[in-house]
C-alpha positions as CSV (number, residue, x, y, z in Angstrom):
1,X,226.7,45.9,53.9
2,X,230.1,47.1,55.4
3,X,228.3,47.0,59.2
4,X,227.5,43.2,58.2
5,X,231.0,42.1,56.8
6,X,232.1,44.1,60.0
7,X,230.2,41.9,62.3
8,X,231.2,38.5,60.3
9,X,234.6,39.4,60.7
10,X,234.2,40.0,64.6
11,X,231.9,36.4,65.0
12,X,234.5,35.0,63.2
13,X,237.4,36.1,65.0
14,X,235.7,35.7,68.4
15,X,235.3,32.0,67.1
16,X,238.8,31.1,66.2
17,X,239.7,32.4,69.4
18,X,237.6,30.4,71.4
19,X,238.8,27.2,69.5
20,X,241.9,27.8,70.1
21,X,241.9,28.4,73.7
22,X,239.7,25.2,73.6
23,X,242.9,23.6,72.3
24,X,241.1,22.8,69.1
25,X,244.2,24.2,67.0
26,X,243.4,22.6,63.5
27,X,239.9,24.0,63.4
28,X,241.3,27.5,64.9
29,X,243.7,27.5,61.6
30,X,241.3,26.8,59.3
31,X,239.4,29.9,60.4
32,X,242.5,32.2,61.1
33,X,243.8,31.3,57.4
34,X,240.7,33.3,56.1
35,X,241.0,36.0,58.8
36,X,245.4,36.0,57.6
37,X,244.1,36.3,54.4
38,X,241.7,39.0,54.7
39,X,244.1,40.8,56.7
40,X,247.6,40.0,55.9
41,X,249.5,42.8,58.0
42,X,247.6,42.0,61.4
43,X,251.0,40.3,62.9
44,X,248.6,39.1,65.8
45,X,246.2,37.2,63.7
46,X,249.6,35.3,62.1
47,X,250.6,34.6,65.3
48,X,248.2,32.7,66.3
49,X,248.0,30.9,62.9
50,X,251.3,30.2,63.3
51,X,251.1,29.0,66.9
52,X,248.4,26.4,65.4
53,X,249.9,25.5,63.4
54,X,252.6,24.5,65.6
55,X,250.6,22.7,68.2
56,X,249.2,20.4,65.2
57,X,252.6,20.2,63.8
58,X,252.5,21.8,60.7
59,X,256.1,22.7,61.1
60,X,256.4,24.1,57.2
61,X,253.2,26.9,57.0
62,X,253.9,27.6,60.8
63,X,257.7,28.3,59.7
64,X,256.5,30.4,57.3
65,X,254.0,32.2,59.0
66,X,256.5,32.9,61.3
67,X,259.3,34.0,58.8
68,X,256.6,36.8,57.3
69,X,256.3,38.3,61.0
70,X,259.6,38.4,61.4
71,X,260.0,40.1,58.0
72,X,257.5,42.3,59.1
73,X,258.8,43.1,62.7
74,X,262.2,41.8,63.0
75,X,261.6,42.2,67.0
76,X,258.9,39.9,67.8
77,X,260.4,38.3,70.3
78,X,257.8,35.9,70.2
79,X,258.0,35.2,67.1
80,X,261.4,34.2,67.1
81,X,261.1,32.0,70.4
82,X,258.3,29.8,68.4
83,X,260.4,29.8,65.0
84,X,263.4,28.6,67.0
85,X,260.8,25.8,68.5
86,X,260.0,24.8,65.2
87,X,263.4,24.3,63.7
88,X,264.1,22.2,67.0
89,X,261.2,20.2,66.1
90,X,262.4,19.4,62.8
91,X,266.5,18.9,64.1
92,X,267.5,22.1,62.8
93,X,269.4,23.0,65.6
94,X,272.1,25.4,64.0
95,X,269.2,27.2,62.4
96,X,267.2,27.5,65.3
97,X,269.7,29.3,67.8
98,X,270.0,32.7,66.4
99,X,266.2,32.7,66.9
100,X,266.6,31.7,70.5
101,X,268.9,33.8,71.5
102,X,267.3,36.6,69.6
103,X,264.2,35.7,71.7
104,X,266.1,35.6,75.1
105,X,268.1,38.7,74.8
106,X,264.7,40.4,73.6
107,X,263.2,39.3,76.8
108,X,266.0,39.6,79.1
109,X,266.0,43.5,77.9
110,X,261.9,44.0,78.2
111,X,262.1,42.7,82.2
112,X,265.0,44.8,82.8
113,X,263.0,47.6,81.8
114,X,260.4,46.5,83.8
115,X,262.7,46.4,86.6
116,X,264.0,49.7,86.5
117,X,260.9,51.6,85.7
């Protein structure tokens, strides 16, 4: 039974990935909500939800999606570029700018590494 649930889990993952790249974002969150939900500590799997729900703009679950990464791993640098998006989308400037510049001095630090390894 566990090999079976293993292989539903992998079908459906493989599924919700080719939706999204598809660009078929509300069906991709329908089945990444179960997968979050079934594994609420994979930060990769809320991502995506989160980005989703962003491109169908579902602005309040992709803000919260977003906020549990970042409570999770205050460094996702990614996560904080798409929260600061968000808040833009919904005029919520002031809020939004820590997250961006969170996100750029995260970035601006990984390619200097890059460039002096």
């Amino acid at each position: 039974m566990v090999g079976t649930q293993r292989v539903r889990w992998n079908e459906r993952l493989r599924y919700a990935g080719r939706l999204y790249a598809s660009h078929r974002y509300r069906a991709a969150s329908l089945v990444l909500q179960d997968l979050v939900a079934a594994a609420p500590s994979n930060l990769d799997l809320r991502m995506l939800l989160a980005r989703s729900y962003y491109y169908t703009a579902q602005l309040s679950p992709a803000e919260t999606e977003l906020r549990r990464i970042l409570d999770s791993d205050p460094t996702h640098p990614s996560a904080h570029l798409t929260l600061a998006r968000v808040l833009e989308r919904q005029h919520r400037c002031s809020e939004a700018a820590p997250h961006m510049k969170a996100a750029d001095t995260m970035t601006a630090r990984d390619l200097l590494a890059l460039r002096l390894s």
